[in-house]
Structure formats: C-alpha cells, structure tokens
ZANU-45523 format. One record per residue (C-alpha): residue in three letters; x, y, z. Coordinates in steps of 0.05 Angstrom, whole numbers, plus 5000, padded with zeros to 4 digits. Layout:
<lumdrens>
ALAXYZ...
</lumdrens>
This chain:
<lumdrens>
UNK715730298140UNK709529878146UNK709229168126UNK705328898068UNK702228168072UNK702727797999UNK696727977966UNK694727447917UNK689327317863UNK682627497895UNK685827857954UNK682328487931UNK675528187943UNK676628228027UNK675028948033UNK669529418006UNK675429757979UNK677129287929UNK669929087912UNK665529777913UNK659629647943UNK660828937957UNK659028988028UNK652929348036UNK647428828055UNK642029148016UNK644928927959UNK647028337980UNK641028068003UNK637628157937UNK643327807906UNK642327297941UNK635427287936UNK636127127858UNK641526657875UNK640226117925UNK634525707882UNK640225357845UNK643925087914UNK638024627941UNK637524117891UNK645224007874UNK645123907954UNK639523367953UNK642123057886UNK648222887931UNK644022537995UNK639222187960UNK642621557957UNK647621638022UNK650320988030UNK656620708066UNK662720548042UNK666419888071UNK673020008101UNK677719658050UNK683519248092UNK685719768137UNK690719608186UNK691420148221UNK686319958273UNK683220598285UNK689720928297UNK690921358240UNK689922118238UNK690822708196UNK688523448189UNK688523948135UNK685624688145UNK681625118139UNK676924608109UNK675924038053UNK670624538014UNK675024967975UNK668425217927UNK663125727942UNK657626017901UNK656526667890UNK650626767941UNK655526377989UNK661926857977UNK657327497984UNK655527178049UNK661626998073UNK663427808054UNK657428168084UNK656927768147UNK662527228152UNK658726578151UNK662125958112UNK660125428066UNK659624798096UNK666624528113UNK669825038085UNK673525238156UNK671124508196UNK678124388206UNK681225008219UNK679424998294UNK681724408322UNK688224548281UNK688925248318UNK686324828383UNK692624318389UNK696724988416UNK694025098476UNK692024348480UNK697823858468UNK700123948548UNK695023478577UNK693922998509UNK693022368507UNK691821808460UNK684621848467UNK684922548452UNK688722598396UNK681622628347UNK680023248389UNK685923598342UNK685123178287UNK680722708237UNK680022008236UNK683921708180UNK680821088177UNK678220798119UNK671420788098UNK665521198126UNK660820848187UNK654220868171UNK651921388209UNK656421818190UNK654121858110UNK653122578102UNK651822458022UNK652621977969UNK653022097897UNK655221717828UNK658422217786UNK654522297716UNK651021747733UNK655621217726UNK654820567762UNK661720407767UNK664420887821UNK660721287881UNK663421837918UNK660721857990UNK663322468034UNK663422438115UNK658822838159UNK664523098209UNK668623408150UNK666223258081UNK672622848054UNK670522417992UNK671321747999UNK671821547921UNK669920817915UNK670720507842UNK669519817811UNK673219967745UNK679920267742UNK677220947700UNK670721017736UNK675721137802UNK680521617771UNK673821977737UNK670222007816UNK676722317838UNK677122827781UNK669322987794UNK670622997868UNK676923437856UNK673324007822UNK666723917865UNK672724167922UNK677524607886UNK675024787809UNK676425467818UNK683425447858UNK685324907797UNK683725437754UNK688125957781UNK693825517786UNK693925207707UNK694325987694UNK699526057737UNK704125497711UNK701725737642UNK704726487655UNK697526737640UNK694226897713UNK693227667703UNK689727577636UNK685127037674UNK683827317744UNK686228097742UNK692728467745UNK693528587821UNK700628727823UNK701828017868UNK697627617806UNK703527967767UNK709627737816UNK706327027812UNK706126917741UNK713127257732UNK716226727790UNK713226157768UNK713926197678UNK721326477694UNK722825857724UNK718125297675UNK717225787604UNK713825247574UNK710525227505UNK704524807503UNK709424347451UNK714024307516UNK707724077553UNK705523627504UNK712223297500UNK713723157572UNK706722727569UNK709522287519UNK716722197538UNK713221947621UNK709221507577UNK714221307525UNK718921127576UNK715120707630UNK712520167596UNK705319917624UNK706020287687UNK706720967631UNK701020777599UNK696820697653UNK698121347683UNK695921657614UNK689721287623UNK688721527694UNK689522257671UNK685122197621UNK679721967650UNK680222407715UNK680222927667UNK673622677641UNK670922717706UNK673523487725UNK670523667657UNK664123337679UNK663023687728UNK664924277697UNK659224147652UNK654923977704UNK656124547755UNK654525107689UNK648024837677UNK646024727748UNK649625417756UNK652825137824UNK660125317792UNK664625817830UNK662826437849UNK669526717830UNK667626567754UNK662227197758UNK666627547802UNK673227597745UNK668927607686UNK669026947662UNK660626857679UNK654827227685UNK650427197741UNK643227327707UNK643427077641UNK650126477660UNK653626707586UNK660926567581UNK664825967593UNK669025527639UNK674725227598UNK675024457603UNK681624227639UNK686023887578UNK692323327599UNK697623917588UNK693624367644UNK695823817688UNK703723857669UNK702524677675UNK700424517750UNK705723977765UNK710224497742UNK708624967798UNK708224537850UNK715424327836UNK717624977834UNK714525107899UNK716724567937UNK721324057898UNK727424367860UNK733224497908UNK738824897879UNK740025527844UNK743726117864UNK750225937834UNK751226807811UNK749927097877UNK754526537912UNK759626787858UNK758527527880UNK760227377956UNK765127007939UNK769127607901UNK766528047956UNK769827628006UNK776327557956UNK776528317944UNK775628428030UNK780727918038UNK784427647993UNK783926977947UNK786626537995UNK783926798058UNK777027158022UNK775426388008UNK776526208074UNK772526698105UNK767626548047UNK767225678058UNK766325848135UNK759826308117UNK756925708069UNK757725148117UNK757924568052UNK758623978111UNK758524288178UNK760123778228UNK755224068281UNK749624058237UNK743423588256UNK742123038213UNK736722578185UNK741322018166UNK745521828223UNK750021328204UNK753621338135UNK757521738083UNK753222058013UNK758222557985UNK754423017943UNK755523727922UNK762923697969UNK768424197948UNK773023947890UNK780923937915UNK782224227842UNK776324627819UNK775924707740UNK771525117684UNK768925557742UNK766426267708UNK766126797763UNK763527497734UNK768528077726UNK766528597788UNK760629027770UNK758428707704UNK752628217732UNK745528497696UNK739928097707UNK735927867653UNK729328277650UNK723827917637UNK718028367629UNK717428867569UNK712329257532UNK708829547599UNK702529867587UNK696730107641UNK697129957708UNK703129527686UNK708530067687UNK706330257766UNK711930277816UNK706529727852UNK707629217790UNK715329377771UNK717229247852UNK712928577850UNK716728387787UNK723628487829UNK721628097886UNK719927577839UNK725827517803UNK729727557875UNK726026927899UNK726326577830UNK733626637824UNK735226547904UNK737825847935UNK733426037991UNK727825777970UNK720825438005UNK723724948042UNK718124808110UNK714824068126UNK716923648177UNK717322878202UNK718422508267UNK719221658262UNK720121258324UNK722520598303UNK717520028345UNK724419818380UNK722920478421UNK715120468438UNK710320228485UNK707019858433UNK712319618393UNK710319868333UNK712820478299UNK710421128309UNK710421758263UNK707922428257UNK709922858193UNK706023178141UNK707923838086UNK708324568113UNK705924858041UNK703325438077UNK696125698088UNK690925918040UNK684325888027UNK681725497991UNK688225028017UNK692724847962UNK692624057974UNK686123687984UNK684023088021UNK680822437996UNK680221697996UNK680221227935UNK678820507937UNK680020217856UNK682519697826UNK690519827836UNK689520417888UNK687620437954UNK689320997989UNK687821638033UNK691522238048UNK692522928012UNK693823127945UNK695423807906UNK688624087874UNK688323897803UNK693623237811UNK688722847857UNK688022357808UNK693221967866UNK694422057940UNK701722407939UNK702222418021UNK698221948061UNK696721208078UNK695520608052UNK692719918070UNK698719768125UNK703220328102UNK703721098109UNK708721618078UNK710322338078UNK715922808051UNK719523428069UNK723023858029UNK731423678022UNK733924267987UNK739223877944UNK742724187886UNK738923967824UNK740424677787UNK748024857760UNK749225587716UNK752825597662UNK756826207624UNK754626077550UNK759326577516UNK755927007464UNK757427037396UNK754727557328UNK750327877380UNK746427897448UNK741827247433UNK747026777404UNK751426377437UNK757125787432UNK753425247429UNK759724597425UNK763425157379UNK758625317337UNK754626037336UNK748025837363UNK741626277366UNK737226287430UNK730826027429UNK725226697443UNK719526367483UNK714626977495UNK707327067530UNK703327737529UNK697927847583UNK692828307582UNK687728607633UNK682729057653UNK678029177722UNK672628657746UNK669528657807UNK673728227842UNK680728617821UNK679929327798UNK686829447779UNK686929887721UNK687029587650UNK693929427636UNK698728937595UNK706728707588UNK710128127554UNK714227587587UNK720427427543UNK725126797564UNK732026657520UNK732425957520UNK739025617506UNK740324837509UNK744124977574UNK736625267604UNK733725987604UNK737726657609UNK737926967679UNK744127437685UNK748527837640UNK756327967650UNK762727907631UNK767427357648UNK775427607637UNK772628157586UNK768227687550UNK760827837547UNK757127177573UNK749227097589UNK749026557656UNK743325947642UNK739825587696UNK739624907682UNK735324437735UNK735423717713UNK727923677726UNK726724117674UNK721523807618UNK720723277662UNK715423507710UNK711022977683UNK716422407702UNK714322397782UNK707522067763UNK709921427764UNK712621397830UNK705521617867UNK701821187824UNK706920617860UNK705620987926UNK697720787915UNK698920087899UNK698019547950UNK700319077901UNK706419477893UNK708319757964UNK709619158013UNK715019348051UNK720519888069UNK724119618005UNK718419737956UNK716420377989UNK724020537974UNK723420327899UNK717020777880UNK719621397911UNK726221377870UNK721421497812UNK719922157841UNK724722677807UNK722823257858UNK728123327912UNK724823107967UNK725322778035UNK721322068041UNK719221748106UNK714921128112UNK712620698165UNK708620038167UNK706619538230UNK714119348235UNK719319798195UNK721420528187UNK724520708120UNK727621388095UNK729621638027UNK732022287993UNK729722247914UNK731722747858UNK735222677794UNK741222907816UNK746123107758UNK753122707756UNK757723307748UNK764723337714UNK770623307753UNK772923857790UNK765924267773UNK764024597839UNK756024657836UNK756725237882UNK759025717828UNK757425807741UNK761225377699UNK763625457627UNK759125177577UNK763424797546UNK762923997533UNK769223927588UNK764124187651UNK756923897625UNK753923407659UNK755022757650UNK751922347593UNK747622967578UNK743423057526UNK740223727512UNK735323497463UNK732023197519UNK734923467582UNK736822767607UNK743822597638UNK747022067686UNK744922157757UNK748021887817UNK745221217837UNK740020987886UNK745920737929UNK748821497927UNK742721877953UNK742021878035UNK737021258061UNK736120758113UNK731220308144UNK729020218210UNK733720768244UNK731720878322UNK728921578296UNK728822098244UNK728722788239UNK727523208181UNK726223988186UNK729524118117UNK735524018154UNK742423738136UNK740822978097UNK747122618114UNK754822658130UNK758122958064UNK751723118030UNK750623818011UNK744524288013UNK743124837967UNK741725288022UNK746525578069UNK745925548135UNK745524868155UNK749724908214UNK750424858290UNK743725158302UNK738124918247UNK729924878270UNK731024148259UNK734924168333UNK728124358358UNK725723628336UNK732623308353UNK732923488417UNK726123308438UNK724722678396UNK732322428421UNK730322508496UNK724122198483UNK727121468449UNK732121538510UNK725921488553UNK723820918513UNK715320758517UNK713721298458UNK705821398444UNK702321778385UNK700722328435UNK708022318468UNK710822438394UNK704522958372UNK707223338435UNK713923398416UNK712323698349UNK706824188372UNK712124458435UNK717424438375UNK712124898340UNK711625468390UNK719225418406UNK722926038384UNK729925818359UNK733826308375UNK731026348453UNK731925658454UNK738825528419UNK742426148419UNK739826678469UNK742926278529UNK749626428503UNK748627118476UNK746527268559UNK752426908589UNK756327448542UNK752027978568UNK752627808648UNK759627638638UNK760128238679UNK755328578724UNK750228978676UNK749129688715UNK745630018667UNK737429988693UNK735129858619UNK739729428598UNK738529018673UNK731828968659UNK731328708598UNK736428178615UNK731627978673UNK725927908624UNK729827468579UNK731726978632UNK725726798654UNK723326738593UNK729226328572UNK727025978642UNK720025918618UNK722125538556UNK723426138509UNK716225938471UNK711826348442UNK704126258468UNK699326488487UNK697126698564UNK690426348563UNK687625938496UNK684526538462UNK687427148487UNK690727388438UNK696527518487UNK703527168497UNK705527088548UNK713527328559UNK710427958514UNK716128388522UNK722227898528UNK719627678462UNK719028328432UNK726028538452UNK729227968418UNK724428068360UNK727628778361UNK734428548379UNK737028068341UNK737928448264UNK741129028308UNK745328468347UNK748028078273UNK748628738244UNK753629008299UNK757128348316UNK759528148236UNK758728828194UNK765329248229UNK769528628213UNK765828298144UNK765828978116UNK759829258088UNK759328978018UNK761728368046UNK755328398092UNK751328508048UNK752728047998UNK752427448048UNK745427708066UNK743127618003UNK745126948002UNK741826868069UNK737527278103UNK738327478175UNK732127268214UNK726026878192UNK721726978254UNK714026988249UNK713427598242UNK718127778187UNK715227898125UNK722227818089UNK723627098062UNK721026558016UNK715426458063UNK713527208078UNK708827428129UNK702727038169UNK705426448137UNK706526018199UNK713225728179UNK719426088212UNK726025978234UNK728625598169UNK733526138145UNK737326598184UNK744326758220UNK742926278281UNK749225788269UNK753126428254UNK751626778318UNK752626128355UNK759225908328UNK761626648342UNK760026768404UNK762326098433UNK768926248402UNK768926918445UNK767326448507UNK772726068495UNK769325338485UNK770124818434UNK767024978367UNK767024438313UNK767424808243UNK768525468264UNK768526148222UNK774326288191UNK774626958243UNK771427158301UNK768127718291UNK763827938356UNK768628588388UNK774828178338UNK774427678398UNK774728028452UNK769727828505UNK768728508540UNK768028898477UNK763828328452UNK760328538511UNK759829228498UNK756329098428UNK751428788455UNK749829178509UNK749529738469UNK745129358419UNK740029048473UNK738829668498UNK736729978432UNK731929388430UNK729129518490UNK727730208479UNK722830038417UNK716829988421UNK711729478401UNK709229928342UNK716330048320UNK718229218321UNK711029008289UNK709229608247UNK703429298217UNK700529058149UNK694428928111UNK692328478160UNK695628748226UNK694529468267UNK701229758295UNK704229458349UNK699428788357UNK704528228375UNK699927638368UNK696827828296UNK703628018269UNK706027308280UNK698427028273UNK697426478219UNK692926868159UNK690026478101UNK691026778042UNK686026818001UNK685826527926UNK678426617925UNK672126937948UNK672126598020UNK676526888078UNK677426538143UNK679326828214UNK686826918237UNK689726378280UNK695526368335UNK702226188309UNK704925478297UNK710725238267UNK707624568229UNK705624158178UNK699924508135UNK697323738131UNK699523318183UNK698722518197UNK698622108264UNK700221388255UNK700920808283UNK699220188244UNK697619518291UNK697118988232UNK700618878162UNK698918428106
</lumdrens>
C-alpha cells in the first residue's frame, strides 16, 4: 500500500490539484502584475540607512558557526508564492541556506578548518561593513536598529534601551515568520482548521497538540502570572520583555497591512483580500505566546507517557507466561538500566525512574476493558471522512505513545583533548524540516542580552540555542519521565470521580472548529468539537476497569500549566552578566522545566546538564505503570490547585563539568537513570557518535572540522549495517550458504558492511547510492527478519503489544514513527538492541543484560540460521517498488527520494528535496579562543 507523506497546513497549495488553476501562468502573470508595486518600497525603506553593526565582545575569534535551512526568510507575498508555484523561483533567502546544508554530505571527507564556512555561516557577531545588506529602525524608533547580512539575511537586532531590543526582535520575528507564528498560536489554541482549512493533517495537528495542553485562555492567563509571581525581578522583567516584543510583532503587523507586504498565505485561507486588502490580521496578545510555548514543549520537551500501553504488554507478557516469568520476559523487553547502553554521563550514579523492590497502588486494567477516550464529537462535512477519522487515530496514537520526538544531537571535546587546547563542540536541535523552518535565527545586542543563535518563531524575544559573548549552549532531547497515569475511580456516573473520597465532577473543557474551502485547502466545509475531561490528576485518556471497578486513566505531566515557567532560564542563557562560567550556565538551565539535555562550552570548560521538573514519587510507585489516585501514590508535596510538587534536586539530575567528551543522541543520561522510551540498549544511534568521537579523543589533537566530520559520517551511517548486520551475517555464513540468491545477497552486504554500511550517494548529485541493492535488501529485510526471529516464541499478542510500545525500524524511509517520512531523523526507535542481544546469545558470547529468552530458532544456531536464510531471501526477491512504494512526494521504487530530506510545507513556498542526513536541523561549530 503506498505511503503517504504528512500533509500539513498549506500542503494543498503544491499541486494544481489542490489550488485549481493555480498554476497556469496566464493567470499568474496578471496577478502578479497587480501585485508587485507594493514590494519595491518596503525593500528600499529597509536599505536606506544600511549601516554596520559593531561586533559586541565576541570571543570567539572568528571561529563560531551555525546553519539553519532552507533559509532565514520564512515570509512571501502573494506575487512571490504564485511565483514560487508557477515557476519555482524563491524570495530572497528563503532557501540561501539549504544548499550548503545538503552540500556537507558529499563534502565533509576532505574538510578542513578553513572550509568549514563552505557548509556553514559565520556566527560571529556583528555585520562588516560591506556586508550590510539593509538597515532599518522599526516604527521609527531611535532606540534599536535591525540590520540584516547580505550572505543570508539574519537580523542583527541592536538596542540601546532594554524594550526597544525585545520590540526589534518581535518586529524582526514577524518580518521572518508572521505567518508560520500564526499557524502555530492556532495550533496550541486547538483552533488550526477553523484558521487555515480542514485538510485532514490540519485536523491530526490540532487534535495532538490541545489533547495534550486543553487550555482555556484563563489557564493561559494564569501560567503568565504565576512565572511572574514567582521570580521576583527576573519575573518581572520577562513580562516586560514579552510585552514589548509583542508591541513590535503587532507593529509590524500593522505596518505590513497597510503597505500590503503581509503574507501571502493571509489571501490564500481567507483571512485577506487581494484587490480591495478587507479583513484582518489578529494582533499577537501575551497568552498567544503561552499557546506556542505549549507546542513546542509538547514537541520536543515532555518525556514520559505511555504508562496504559506499558500496562497492556505487561499482562500480555503475564498471560504468555506467567506473573513471575511474563515480568521477566517483560523487564528484559523495557531495558529500565541496561548496562550496555551508551551514555552521556560517564562517571556517577542518578537513580531515577529504577524499579521499586515492593511495588505499591499500581492499577493494571482488567484484560479487554481499555477504551480510549474519544476526543472528537459532533462530526459534520468533510469531518466524518474516513481521511479525517484515520488522522484523528494517528493522533491520539502519537499523543498517548512514550515514543515520542526525541532527535538533536551534541559532541564536546573537552580542551584537555585538542590541538588548540580549547574545547570544541558541535550540537544543535533535529526539530525536523519545514518550510518556512520552525526556529529562526537572529542576533541581539541590549542592555542584559547579548546573544546569537536560533529561536522558535513567535518566542524570539531570547536566543534559546546559541552563543554568547565567550559561551555557547545547545540541548537535545532526554526523554525522562515527567508524565505518571493515574486510575481515578468513578463515582454517580461516567464524569465524576474520587477526588481524596469525595465524589468529584470532571472539569468539560470543549472547542468547536469550523471550516469551509479556500483556495489554499479545498477540503469540503466541515466541523467537530474537541471535548477534554479534566480531573485534578490531568485530562482523561483511557477507559477500563481495574478488578471490576470502572476507572477513567489521567495523564498527569508535571509541566502542565507551567509552560510559561522555562522563560526564566533563557532569559539567564542571554545574560552576560549572568552566565560566567560552567557553574552559572548550570544554574539558568535548571530553570528550564522542559526535559532536556544541556551542553555548554566556553574558552576553558565543558559543562552538561539534564533539566526537568521531575516529580518525587511515593514509595514503591513504579512510573512505568497507572497508579491509584489516591493520596498514598501522589506525588510528593503536590498540590493540584496549582500542579506544583517536590522534585528531585539539582544534585539528583545527571551533570558534570569538564568530562573528556560527551555524547548525546537522546540516548541513555546516566547509570540508574531511566528514559521514558524503551529501547535504550546495547545498540542506540548514539553508538554512532560514541564510537567515533571516542576514537577521536584517543587520537588526541581534535579540530572543529575533525569533530564536524564525525557527526556528518555519523549522519549517513545506517545503524543497523553498522552495529548489528555484522552479527546477523556471521549467523548467516555460519555455514556455507548454497542457495545462489541467498549467496548473493550475502556478498552484497559484505562489501557494503566493508564499505562502511553508509548510505550516500555515488557522486554529489546523483541521486544514486551507492551499495543500492545491499541497502535495499536490508531495507526489505529487517521487519521480515524481527518478525520471524521473536513472533514464534513472544507469541503473537505478545508481539504485538511490544510493537506498540516500540516500533520495529525507524529507517529513512519509513514513514511509521514520531518523525514520519522525509523527515531526516532515523534510527532513534527500533528493535536494534533486541536483535543484537539475541543473536549474540545464539553465538554464544558474553551479553550484559540479556533477554529474559532467546528467541532466534529458541537458541539454536542452525535453525537460527534457517530463519534467516529463509527471511533474506524473501528480501532479496523484492523489488525496489515493493520496499519504497512511494508517496506524495516519491514515484515507486526511487531509493534516494524515499529516504530524501522533504520540507514540509506550512506555507505557500516549497523548496527542492535534499539527500538524506541524520543531523541537527540547526547546528553550531564552536570553538571559543578568549573568555572574559
């Protein structure tokens, strides 16, 4: 069955189909005609006065770097986006960056130092003169000026009072990405299909994003003044900040209507007209801001979840096995604290999330009673299409899944290892690829901030990942459990519940949407309401029974309400007066309530840190499964009137300073401390960096371009050739393999295993991989290969329930996953460690944390043998249309596109396919020389 890319928001617009008419150049020519007067003077409004702006005591001495594609311009007119349609040209910068991103692929081999700016931008301070491409002072105001580079078009915000800064940097912000800021304030609201069109993906959006934040706009409101309430000057200052980078968004707002220079997206859904400009663009309001925040960490910063179907495989398991051995069987699968695991930290102990000896108030469902909680009703229109009701499932899967966006990495080489002595890193966030880009680049020079780096459109009013005067940071996702389930037993009826012993009702927290066709979506007219039950234990997501009584299972994340909170610690981030040092770096991020991964580096020091509020439990709760909600298994010191509790201390969460290296793929933290995920075993994609970075500080003498090349070689690596195929072959020749398909295929997996089991391209722009067909067959191979090693002896409920929990493959081509397809990021979830630890058992060698069975022919090498055989040669008989069916993007049996990098669009600009990496989105290259 053929593959479907994610379509999201303005998806529609990139074929005639979804736009009638929208392509024939008659027509738009004469649009454009009418259209292009307004461009000229915003254009020479903004190079009048091109001036330069000073470098502001940078350190870094011309040796930091960074890149973000496709582009910094995330806006387009309407004459631009019919051009970009009819004949494919782009707005300036809008893809500037997108080449020498692709371009580092094929180019890392011979890099050096010198070269690195040939893949990436220079991050250093300040604009030389003769590089000014435009100068402008927002509104008019003499107190900040936003000057923006020739080679890319970055502003470089430079204020002399503290709200003239944050007001360039909202101005500059919407001048970039009004329109994608837009979309996303609707999406944390719940309300995208009433604003941009009820395309069955706008639908799956909303319903992923307002299951897991249903906030009112009182909710909103509130978790403004509790950040502010309870953060003294630093609070106060960061309302000030919003507010007046709100000013500046709505100035431009203002200014962008009557110039008519605004998005072209605003005609294209509705919200304008083109001839006579009636309608309106909605000023951005301090709550719009919270609604965003509340996206982004659900994205990328709320590790946990998943507590029901861990419960399910665990009574599969139980019912395949037995109690006793079914949890055996069932511990093996989840790997808690595998001792083969890579890890970040590696020195220490941070017990978090381990098995309790004597586990109390856990609720496990009775068998067959788990419902989930719907969460659409009243379907009208185009609503009630078997298009809409399947994106509503996959939503709910992926909201309610552990396995969630994980991606970003970071490699640190303490100075102790390179030929400069100083420290050396390269890291940056994999938040996937879209155009315009979700995060945004800038510099801002103000009183109390001085920073550059990137930023999520619409919170720009601070750097969030980037560099500072004689500092630099970056984060990667760490996955830890932030989110518990509880069973709150009902009581009267369906939407009341024990609440401490007394009958409680829920709290009904409801938003209708309604659409109809525009050109840029012409899904039918159609509507539905989104209905959450609230309880003070978090929102309803299953139904059941628990020993006969009826329950409804809560999600509670201890980040919920408090969104808002994580201002504080990148307003620290920006503050040279504040960050001095690996200690201070340390301080701010533990502000930062998201569950992240922190890495810093400065002139002389290294520094790591995991944040997130993470919930002290009651004893003997295991987080794994839903607990009773009863005042015995809450957390500790909670209070639900404010969703606040006692979290584990600084000292608790994994950290260090100045470690030889570190390591972070959303791998494994620390010794003892557990991952939401599963999976985190023997073989993780943060080996791929491990292994590389470790032989490199053996070596000693590290450069920027030695530790650029082991990320982009770790990029093109396939994990499984690299870490598990090796073993799966020396099963496979363990005798002589006779059979002429089966032979042959073996051949072309050892030499690509040989070859360094990568996946690239023959020639920089050909569109061809080399290894073509060893890579197909192991694309083909491995689901038949996990299927037939583990199903005979797991059972097939058993199977299938520990699939759920995590999938079997994430390779690039796989449109399965929190990541789906042409999303560059791969290898993060999938049955790698499994495989591994099995068939190394069969071998006969050492395994550290084995299953609890061995599974592949129940042990036996030669029918382990046999199964694999049997299943490589079922591989190798399919063909390349069979393995890469093709999608809305790809024809049939195209290798290259079906693993190719797309950028999805959220607005009226498309951009050309790339080859495959497996990177940062926004990635930094530093090396500072100096510090204050």
């Amino acid at each position: 069955m053929p593959r479907r890319a994610p379509r999201t928001v303005l998806d529609r617009m990139r074929t005639p189909s979804g736009i009638p008419g929208f392509l024939k150049t008659a027509s738009v020519c004469t649009l454009i005609a009418g259209l292009l007067s307004p461009l000229a003077p915003a254009a020479a409004s903004e190079t009048a006065a091109a001036q330069v702006t000073a470098a502001a005591n940078d350190h870094c001495g011309n040796q930091c770097s960074d890149i973000l594609p496709p582009g910094q311009n995330g806006n387009a007119t309407l004459a631009q986006i019919l051009l970009n349609q009819a004949f494919g040209t782009q707005p300036e910068h809008a893809e500037d960056q997108l080449g020498p991103y692709a371009d580092l692929a094929k180019g890392y081999p011979g890099l050096t130092n010198d070269k690195i700016n040939n893949f990436f931008n220079d991050a250093s301070f300040g604009v030389p003169a003769d590089q000014v491409a435009s100068s402008l002072k927002p509104a008019g105001r003499g107190d900040v000026t936003i000057v923006r580079d020739k080679r890319t078009g970055v502003p470089h915000i430079t204020g002399t009072t503290r709200y003239g800064t944050e007001f360039g940097a909202g101005y500059a912000a919407a001048q970039d990405r009004l329109w994608l800021m837009d979309v996303f304030r609707h999406v944390g609201r719940g309300q995208l299909t009433s604003f941009a069109g009820g395309a069955p993906s706008n639908q799956g959006l909303e319903q992923q994003f307002w299951r897991h934040a249903p906030y009112s706009e009182a909710d909103l409101q509130a978790q403004i003044d509790n950040a502010v309430a309870t953060n003294g000057a630093r609070g106060q200052q960061a309302l000030a900040d919003a507010r007046a980078y709100l000013d500046g968004i709505n100035s431009y707002i203002d200014a962008s209507d009557s110039g008519r220079t605004f998005p072209g997206e605003y005609v294209l859904t509705g919200h304008k007209d083109s001839v006579t400009n009636a309608g309106t663009i909605e000023h951005f309001k301090i709550t719009d801001l919270v609604a965003l925040a509340s996206v982004i960490g659900a994205l990328f910063g709320s590790g946990g979840g998943g507590e029901v179907n861990n419960a399910l495989s665990l009574l599969a398991a139980q019912e395949k096995y037995g109690v006793t051995e079914g949890t055996k069987v069932w511990e093996s699968f989840r790997m808690r604290n595998d001792p083969e695991a890579v890890l970040t930290q590696h020195a220490g102990s941070f017990p978090y999330g381990t098995k309790p000896t004597d586990p109390q108030g856990t609720a496990l469902p009775d068998a067959g009673s788990v419902k989930p909680e719907p969460l659409v009703y009243d379907r009208t229109g185009s609503a009630t299409t078997a298009g809409a009701t399947g994106a509503s499932g996959e939503a709910a899967k992926t909201a309610t899944s552990s396995a969630k966006r994980g991606m970003s990495n970071a490699l640190v080489v303490s100075g102790k290892h390179t030929a400069s002595g100083h420290p050396v890193a390269v890291f940056g966030p994999q938040t996937g690829y879209f155009a315009p880009q979700l995060l945004m680049l800038q510099e801002i020079q103000g009183p109390g901030i001085s920073a550059r780096g990137a930023s999520f459109a619409g919170l720009s009013m601070y750097v969030e990942l980037g560099r500072g005067q004689d500092y630099a940071w970056s984060a990667t996702t760490s996955g830890q459990d932030i989110i518990d389930s509880y069973a709150v037993e009902l009581c009267q009826d369906d939407h009341h519940y024990l609440y401490r012993g007394t009958c409680t009702p829920m709290e009904k927290i409801e938003q209708r949407n309604a659409w109809k066709p525009t050109v840029a979506d012409g899904t039918a007219a159609g509507s539905y309401t989104m209905r959450v039950w609230r309880t003070k234990y978090g929102p309803v997501e299953y139904r059941a029974t628990v020993g006969g009584k009826k329950v409804a299972y809560t999600t509670l994340r201890s980040s919920f309400l408090h969104e808002a909170d994580s201002i504080i610690g990148f307003q620290m981030l920006n503050d040279p007066d504040y960050v001095k040092g690996p200690d201070t770096f340390q301080k701010a991020v533990q502000h930062i309530n998201y569950t992240f991964n922190w890495f810093y580096a400065d002139s002389e020091h290294t520094a790591y840190y995991n944040s997130g509020d993470n919930p002290v439990r009651a004893s003997g709760v295991d987080a794994e499964f839903p607990a009773w909600a009863r005042p015995a298994y809450e957390w500790r010191g909670w209070d639900p009137a404010t969703n606040t509790a006692d979290y584990t201390p600084p000292s608790a969460h994994p950290h260090s300073t100045d470690q030889d290296y570190y390591v972070s793929w959303n791998n494994k933290q620390a010794k003892d401390y557990t991952t939401a995920p599963w999976g985190n075993g023997s073989v993780h994609r943060g080996n791929l960096l491990e292994d590389r970075v470790k032989k490199l500080v053996q070596q000693g003498g590290v450069t920027r371009a030695a530790l650029v090349k082991a990320m982009a070689d770790a990029a093109l690596a396939d994990l499984r050739a690299q870490d598990v195929l090796p073993k799966l072959l020396k099963v496979v020749t363990s005798s002589p393999v006779t059979d002429p398909a089966a032979s042959a295929a073996v051949g072309r997996l050892q030499a690509w295993v040989a070859a360094g089991g990568k996946r690239t391209e023959t020639a920089a722009g050909s569109k061809k991989y080399a290894d073509a067909d060893a890579i197909r067959i192991l694309d083909a191979w491995w689901p038949l290969l996990v299927k037939a090693e583990f199903e005979p002896g797991l059972g097939s409920d058993l199977y299938t329930a520990v699939t759920a929990n995590l999938p079997v493959d994430e390779a690039p081509s796989a449109a399965h996953g929190p990541t789906g397809s042409h999303a560059g990021s791969s290898f993060q979830y999938g049955w790698w460690s499994y495989v591994d630890k099995d068939i190394r058992r069969v071998l006969g060698e050492q395994v550290k944390g084995p299953l609890a069975r061995t599974y592949c022919g129940d042990g036996d090498l030669g029918a382990c043998r046999d199964t694999l055989v049997g299943t490589l040669k079922q591989a190798a008989a399919k063909t390349a249309a069979q393995v890469y069916p093709g999608d809305d993007v790809c024809a049939a049996g195209d290798q290259w596109c079906a693993d190719s990098i797309n950028h999805r669009t959220l607005g009226g600009i498309k951009h050309g396919k790339i080859g495959w990496q497996n990177r940062p989105t926004y990635q930094q290259v530093v090396e500072f020389t100096s510090h204050r």
